[in-house]
C-alpha positions in Angstrom: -44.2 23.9 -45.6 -41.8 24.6 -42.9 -42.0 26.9 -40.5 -40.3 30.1 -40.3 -38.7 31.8 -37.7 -40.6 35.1 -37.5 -44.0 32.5 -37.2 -42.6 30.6 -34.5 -41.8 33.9 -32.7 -45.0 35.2 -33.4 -46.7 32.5 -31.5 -44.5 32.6 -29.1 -45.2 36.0 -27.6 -49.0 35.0 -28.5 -48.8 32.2 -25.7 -46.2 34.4 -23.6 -49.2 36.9 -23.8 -51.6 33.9 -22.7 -50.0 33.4 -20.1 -49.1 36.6 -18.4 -52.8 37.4 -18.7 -53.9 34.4 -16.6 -51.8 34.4 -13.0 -53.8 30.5 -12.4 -51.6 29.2 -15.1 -48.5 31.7 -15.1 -48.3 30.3 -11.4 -48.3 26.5 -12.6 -46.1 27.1 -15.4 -43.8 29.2 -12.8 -43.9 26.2 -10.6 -43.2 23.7 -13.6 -39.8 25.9 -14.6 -39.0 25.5 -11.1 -39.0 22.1 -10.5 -37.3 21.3 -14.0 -34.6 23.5 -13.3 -34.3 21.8 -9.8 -34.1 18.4 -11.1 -31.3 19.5 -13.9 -29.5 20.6 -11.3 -30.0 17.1 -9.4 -28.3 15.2 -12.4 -25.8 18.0 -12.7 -24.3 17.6 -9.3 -24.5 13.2 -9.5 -22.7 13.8 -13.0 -19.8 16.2 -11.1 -19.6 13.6 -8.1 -18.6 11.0 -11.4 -21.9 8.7 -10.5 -24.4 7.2 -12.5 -27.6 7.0 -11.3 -26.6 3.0 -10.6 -23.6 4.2 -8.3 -25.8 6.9 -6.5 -28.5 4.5 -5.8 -25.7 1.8 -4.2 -24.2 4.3 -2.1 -27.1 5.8 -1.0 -29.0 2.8 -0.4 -31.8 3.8 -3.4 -33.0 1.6 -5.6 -31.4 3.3 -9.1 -35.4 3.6 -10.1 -35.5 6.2 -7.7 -33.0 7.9 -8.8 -34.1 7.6 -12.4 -37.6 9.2 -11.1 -36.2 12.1 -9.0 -34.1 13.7 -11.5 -36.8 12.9 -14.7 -40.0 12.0 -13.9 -42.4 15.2 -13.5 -45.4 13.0 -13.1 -44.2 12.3 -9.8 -42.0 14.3 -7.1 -39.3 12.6 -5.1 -40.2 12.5 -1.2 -38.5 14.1 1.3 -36.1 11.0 2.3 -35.4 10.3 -1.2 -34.0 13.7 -1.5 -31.9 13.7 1.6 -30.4 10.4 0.8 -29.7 11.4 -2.9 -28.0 14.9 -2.1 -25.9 13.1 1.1 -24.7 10.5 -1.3 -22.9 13.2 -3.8 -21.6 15.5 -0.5 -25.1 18.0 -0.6 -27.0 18.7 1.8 -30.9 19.9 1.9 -31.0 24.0 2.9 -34.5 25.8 2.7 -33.5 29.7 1.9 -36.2 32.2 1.4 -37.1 33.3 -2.2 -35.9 36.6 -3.7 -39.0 37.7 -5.2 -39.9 40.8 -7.4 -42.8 42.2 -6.3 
C-alpha cells in the first residue's frame, strides 16, 4: 500500500515534534542543515566558475578526491587549507561573520 500524503505529514510533524522537544538532537540536526547547505553552496559556486571538480582540483593544486570529499562527504569535514585553496581557486575568499540568531 502506498503511502499517502496526509500520513507522510503526519509523521512528519511527529518527528518535527521529536525533535523540538530534545535541544541535544535539535542542536545536531541544526548543525547537520548547516553544513549541507554549506557544502551545496561549495558546488554551487565551482559550477558558476564553469569547473569540475577535476579543473578545481588542477588549479588549486587538490587532488580532485578532495574536492569530491569537501562538497559530499559528511562523514568527513574538509580542513581548513582545503577550504582556502578550494574557495581561492573559483575567486572566494574564507570570511567568519557572526550569526544572526533568534533568541
Amino acid at each position: 500500500m502506498p503511502f499517502l500524503k496526509a500520513d507522510v505529514e503526519e509523521e512528519a510533524k511527529k518527528l518535527q515534534t521529536m525533535i523540538d522537544s530534545d535541544p541535544e538532537t535539535k542542536k545536531h540536526i541544526e548543525e547537520f542543515d548547516r553544513e549541507y547547505e554549506f557544502r551545496k553552496k561549495l558546488v554551487f559556486a565551482r559550477k558558476e566558475a564553469g569547473l569540475t571538480q577535476k579543473e578545481l582540483g588542477m588549479l588549486s593544486g587538490l587532488d580532485y578526491r578532495a574536492v569530491s570529499r569537501a562538497e559530499s562527504d559528511s562523514n568527513v569535514s574538509p580542513n581548513l587549507k582545503t577550504l582556502v585553496k578550494y574557495l581561492n581557486a573559483i575567486g572566494y575568499e574564507l570570511d567568519i561573520v557572526k550569526a544572526i540568531t533568534s533568541e
